[in-house]
C-alpha positions in Angstrom: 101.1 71.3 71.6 103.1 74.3 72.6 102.5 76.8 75.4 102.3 79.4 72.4 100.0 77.2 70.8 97.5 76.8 73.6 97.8 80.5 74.5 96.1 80.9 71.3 93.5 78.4 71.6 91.9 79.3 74.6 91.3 82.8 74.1 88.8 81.9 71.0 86.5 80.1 74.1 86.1 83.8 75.3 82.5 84.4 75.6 81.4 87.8 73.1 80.2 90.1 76.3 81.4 93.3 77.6 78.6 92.9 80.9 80.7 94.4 84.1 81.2 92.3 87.2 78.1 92.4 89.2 77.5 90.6 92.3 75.1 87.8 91.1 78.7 86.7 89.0 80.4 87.0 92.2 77.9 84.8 93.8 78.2 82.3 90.7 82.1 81.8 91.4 81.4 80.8 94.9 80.9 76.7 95.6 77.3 76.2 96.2 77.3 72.8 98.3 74.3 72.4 98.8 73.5 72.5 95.3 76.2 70.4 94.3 75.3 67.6 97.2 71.9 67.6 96.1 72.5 66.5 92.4 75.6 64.3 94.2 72.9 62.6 96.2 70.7 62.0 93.1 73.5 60.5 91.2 74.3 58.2 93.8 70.8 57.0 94.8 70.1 56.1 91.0 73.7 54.2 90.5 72.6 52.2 93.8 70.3 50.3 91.2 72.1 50.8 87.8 75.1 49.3 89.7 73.3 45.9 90.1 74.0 44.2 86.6 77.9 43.8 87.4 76.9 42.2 90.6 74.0 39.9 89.1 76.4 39.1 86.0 77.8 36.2 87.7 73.9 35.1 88.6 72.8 36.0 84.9 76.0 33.8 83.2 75.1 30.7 85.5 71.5 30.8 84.8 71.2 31.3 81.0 74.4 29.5 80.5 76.5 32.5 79.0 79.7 33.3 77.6 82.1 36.3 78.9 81.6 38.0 75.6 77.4 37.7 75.7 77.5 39.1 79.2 79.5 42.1 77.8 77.0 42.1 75.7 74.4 43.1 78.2 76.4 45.7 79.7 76.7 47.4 76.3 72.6 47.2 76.0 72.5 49.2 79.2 74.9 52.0 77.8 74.3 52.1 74.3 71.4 54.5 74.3 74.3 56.9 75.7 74.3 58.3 71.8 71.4 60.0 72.9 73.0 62.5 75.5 74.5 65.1 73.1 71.0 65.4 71.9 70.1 65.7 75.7 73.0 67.6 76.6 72.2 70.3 74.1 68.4 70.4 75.0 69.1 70.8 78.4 71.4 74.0 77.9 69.1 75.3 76.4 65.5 73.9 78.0 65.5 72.8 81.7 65.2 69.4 81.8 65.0 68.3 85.7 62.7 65.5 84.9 65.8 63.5 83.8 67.1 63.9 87.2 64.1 63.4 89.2 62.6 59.9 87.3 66.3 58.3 86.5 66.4 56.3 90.1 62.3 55.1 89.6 62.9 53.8 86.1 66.3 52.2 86.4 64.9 50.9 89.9 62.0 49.2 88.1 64.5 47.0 85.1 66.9 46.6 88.0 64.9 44.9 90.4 63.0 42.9 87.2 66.8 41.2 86.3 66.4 37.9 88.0 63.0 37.2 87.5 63.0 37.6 83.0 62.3 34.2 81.9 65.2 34.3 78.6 68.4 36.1 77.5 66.8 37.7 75.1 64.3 39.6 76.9 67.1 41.1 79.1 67.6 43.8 75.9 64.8 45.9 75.9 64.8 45.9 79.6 68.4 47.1 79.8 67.9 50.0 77.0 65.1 51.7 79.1 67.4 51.6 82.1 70.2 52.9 80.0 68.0 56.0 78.9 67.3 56.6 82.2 70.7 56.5 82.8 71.9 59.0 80.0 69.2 61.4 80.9 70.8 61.5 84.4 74.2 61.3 83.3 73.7 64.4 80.4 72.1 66.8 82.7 73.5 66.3 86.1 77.2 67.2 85.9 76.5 70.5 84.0 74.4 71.5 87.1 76.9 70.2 89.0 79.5 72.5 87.7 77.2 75.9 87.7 76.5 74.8 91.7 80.5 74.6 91.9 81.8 78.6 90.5 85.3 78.3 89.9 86.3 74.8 92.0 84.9 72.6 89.1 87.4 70.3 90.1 85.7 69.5 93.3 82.4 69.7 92.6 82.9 67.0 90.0 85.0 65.0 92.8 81.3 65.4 94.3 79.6 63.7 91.5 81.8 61.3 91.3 81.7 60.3 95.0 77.8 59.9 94.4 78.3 57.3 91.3 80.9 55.7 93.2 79.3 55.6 96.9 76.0 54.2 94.3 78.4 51.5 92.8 80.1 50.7 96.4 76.7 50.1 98.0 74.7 48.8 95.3 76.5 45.7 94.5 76.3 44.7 98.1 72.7 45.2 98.1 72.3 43.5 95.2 73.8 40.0 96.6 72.5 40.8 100.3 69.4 40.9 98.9 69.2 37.6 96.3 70.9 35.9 99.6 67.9 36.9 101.8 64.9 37.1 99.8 65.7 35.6 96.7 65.2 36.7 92.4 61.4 36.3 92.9 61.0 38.8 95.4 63.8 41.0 94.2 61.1 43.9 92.2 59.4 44.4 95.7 62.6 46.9 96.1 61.7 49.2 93.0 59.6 50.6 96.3 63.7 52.6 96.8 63.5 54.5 93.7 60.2 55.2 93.1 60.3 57.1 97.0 63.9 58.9 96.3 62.5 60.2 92.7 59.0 61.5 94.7 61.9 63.0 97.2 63.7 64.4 94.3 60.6 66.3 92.4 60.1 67.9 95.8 64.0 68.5 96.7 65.1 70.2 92.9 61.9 71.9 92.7 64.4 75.2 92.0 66.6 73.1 90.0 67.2 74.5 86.6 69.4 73.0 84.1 70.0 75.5 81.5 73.0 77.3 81.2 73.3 80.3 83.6 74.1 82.6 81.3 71.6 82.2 78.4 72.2 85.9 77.5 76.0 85.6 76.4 76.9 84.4 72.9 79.4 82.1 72.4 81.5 81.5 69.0 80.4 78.5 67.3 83.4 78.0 65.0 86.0 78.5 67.8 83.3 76.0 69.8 83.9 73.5 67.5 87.7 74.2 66.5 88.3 73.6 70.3 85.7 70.7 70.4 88.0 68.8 68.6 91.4 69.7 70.1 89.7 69.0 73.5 87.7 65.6 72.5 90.9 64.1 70.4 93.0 63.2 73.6 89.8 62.9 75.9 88.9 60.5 73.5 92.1 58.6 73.2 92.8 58.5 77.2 89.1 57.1 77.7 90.3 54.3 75.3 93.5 53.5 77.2 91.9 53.2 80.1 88.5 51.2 79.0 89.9 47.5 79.8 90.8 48.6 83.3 87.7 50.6 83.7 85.7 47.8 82.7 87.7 45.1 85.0 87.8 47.2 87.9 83.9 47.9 88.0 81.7 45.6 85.5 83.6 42.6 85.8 85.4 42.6 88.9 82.6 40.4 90.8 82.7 37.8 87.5 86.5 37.8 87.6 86.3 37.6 92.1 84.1 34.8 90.7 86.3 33.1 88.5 88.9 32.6 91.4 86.5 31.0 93.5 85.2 33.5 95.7 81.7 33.4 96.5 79.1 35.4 95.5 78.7 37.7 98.5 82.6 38.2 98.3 82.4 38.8 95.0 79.9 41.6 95.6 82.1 43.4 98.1 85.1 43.2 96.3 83.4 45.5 93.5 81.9 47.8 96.7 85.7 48.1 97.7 87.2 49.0 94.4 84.3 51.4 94.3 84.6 53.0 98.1 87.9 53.4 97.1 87.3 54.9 94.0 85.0 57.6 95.4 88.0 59.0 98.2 90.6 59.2 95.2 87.7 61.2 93.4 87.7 63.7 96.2 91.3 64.2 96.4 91.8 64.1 93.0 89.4 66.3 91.3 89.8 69.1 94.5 94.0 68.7 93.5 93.2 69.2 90.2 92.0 72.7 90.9 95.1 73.7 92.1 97.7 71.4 90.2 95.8 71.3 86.8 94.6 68.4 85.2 97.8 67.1 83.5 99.8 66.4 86.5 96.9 64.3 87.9 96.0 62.0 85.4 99.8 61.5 84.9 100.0 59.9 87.9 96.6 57.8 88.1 98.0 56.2 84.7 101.1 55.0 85.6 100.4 54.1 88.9 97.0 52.6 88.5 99.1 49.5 86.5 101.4 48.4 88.9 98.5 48.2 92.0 96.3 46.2 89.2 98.9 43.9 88.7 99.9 43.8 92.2 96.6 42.5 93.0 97.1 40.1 90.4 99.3 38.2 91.7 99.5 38.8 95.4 97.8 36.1 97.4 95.4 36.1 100.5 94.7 39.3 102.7 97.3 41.0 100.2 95.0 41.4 97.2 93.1 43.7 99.5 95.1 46.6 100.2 95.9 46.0 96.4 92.0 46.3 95.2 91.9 49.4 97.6 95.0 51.2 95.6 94.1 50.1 92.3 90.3 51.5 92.9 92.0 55.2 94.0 93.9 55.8 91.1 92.2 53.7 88.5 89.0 55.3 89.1 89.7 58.8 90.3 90.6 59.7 87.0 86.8 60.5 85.6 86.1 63.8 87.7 89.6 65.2 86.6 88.6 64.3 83.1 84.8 66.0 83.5 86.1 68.9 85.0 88.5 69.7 82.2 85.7 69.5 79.6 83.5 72.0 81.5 86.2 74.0 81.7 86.9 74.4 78.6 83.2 74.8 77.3 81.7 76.7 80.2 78.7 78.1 79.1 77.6 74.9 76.8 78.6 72.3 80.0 75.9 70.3 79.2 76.1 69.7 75.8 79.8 69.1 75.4 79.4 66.7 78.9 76.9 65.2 76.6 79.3 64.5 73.8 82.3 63.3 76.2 79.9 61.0 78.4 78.7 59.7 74.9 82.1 58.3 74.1 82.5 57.1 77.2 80.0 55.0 77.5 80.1 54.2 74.3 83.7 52.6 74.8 82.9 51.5 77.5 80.7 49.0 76.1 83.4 48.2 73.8 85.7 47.6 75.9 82.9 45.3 78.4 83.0 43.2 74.5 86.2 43.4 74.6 87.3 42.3 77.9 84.9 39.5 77.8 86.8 38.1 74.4 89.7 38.3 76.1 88.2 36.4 79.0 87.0 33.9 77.0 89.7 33.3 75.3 92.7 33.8 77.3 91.2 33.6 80.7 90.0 36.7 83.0 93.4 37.2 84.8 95.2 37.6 81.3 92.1 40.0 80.0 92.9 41.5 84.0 96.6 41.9 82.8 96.3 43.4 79.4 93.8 45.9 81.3 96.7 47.4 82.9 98.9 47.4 80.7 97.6 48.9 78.0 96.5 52.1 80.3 99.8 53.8 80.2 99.3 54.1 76.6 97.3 57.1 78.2 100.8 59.3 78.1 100.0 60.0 74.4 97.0 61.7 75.2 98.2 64.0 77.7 100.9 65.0 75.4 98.2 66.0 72.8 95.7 67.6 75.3 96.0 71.5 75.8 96.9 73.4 78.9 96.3 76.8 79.7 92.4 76.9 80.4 92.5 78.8 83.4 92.8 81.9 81.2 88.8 82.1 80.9 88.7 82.7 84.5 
């Protein structure tokens, strides 16, 4: 797409208002941290607990005797009901939906902590899809409050919600295994006591919280909405594709795959917290770069350096894989916040609902690709499934050549 091109597409985003600068809009351009930590905090705290079935997966495949492929299975139960959060999305734009924020870390807590003690395989389901509602409500509403908190620096505030989910994801698998170590599955639900007090802290701490959009009183133009919608979403679409295998190998089933080459469970556990910790710095830096370098140049360089690291660690040996896990967690999965804060750019005053949509796809190949993945696995191996992870990310390059530039004409 041409410069020309996108010069022409943006403009249609223009919101239909002739309202003067006043200084409640000046005040809405400035970065509101402790807004933005707030929600950060939230999202972290509930990914402490979501983050717990790719650390008990290894636990789960020994105990009902499963397959690669039927323990993607279970991952895909737990984001499925994302098809809900355009519906949630929308709502919340419109309706202020804090609730979602406040009860997410209780409920996910409560099926969390409940994993190791469910008598079949089968009873895992229902369990998982409650916790995966919880988690789209969360997940819909959050990073459009998020990115009113942040004024212009979207960038960086969705660095900050990204750090949360990945500081949740970095400590919560090592919980997780700490905790069936010390206490054991049978006494795992006494720890539902965690989210049921940060959700009573967090109907007290958002009490001002409002998720609808912040400037209800502005139209916007619903066919250039959608016309953009789709030039937007296409390579969004295609780049969370490319990289699905190596999200899912660098978070869900990096403790199976530790496992798989004979590192014990503990290990295992930490290996997923340092892909994670690692994650959450190249979040920072690369969703605050973005705001000044755009979005293109950064996720060029996540996708063709994330391979090499992933492969790296493939086939290094000893103390090596480590710096090589470190490496392949910064650029493999820095690349969300970039990705989140181009969509709210580009739909600023319907954040939510187009979040909504794009987190929607996401998880919804995500859970693909978990299938996938664990097919591979079981067919070929995990270090080959591990392989064709990174190499099938730079495929990514199409996207970017597809996706539009020129947003910052709306500001």
């Amino acid at each position: 797409m041409s410069m020309e091109q996108d010069s022409e597409l943006i403009p249609e985003l223009v919101l239909e208002t002739n309202l003067p600068v006043t200084e409640q809009a000046k005040a809405a351009d400035r970065f509101d941290l402790k807004g933005v930590s707030l929600i950060s905090f939230a999202h972290g705290l509930h990914d402490i607990y979501s983050s717990w079935l790719s650390a008990l997966l290894p636990v789960l495949i020994e105990k009902f005797t499963l397959t690669n492929t039927m323990a993607g299975a279970l991952s895909m139960a737990l984001t499925f009901p994302s098809v809900l959060q355009p519906l949630i999305g929308y709502t919340a734009d419109r309706k202020n939906l804090r609730w979602l924020i406040v009860l997410a870390p209780a409920v996910t807590a409560l099926v969390m902590t409940n994993l190791g003690v469910i008598p079949s395989y089968a009873l895992l389901f229902p369990l998982l899809l409650l916790a995966g509602l919880s988690a789209a409500g969360i997940h819909s509403v959050g990073p459009g409050v998020v990115s009113h908190f942040s004024g212009k620096a979207i960038g960086k505030g969705m660095s900050f919600w990204m750090i949360g989910g990945e500081f949740g994801y970095s400590v919560g698998p090592l919980l997780a295994t700490s905790m069936v170590a010390l206490i054991g599955f049978t006494r795992m639900p006494l720890l539902v006591i965690g989210g049921i007090l940060v959700s009573l802290f967090l109907a007290y701490a958002t009490r001002d919280v409002d998720t609808r959009s912040a400037s209800k009183e502005l139209k916007i133009n619903r066919p250039a909405f959608m016309r953009n919608l789709k030039h937007v979403m296409f390579p969004m679409v295609l780049l969370l594709i490319t990289r699905a295998l190596a999200g899912v190998m660098l978070s869900t089933f990096m403790p199976t795959f530790l496992r798989s080459q004979g590192a014990s469970l503990g290990f295992a556990g930490a290996g997923m917290a340092i892909a994670g910790a690692a994650g959450a710095v190249g979040s920072y830096i690369a969703g605050t770069l973005s705001d000044k370098l755009g979005h293109r140049k950064i996720l060029f360089i996540g996708i063709m350096i994330t391979p090499i690291f992933m492969l790296l660690f493939l086939n290094t040996q000893g103390w090596l894989k480590i710096p090589m896990l470190i490496l392949s967690g910064f650029f493999g999965l820095s690349l969300f916040p970039v990705m989140m804060s181009t969509i709210m750019k580009f739909f600023p005053e319907d954040r939510s609902f187009a979040n909504g949509i794009f987190m929607s796809l996401n998880f919804i190949i995500q859970s693909l690709g978990a299938i996938g993945a664990g097919r591979i696995a079981d067919l070929r191996g995990m270090p080959f499934a591990f392989s064709v992870a990174a190499l099938t990310m730079p495929l990514g390059l199409l996207a970017l050549l597809l996706m539009p530039k020129g947003y910052k004409v709306q500001e």
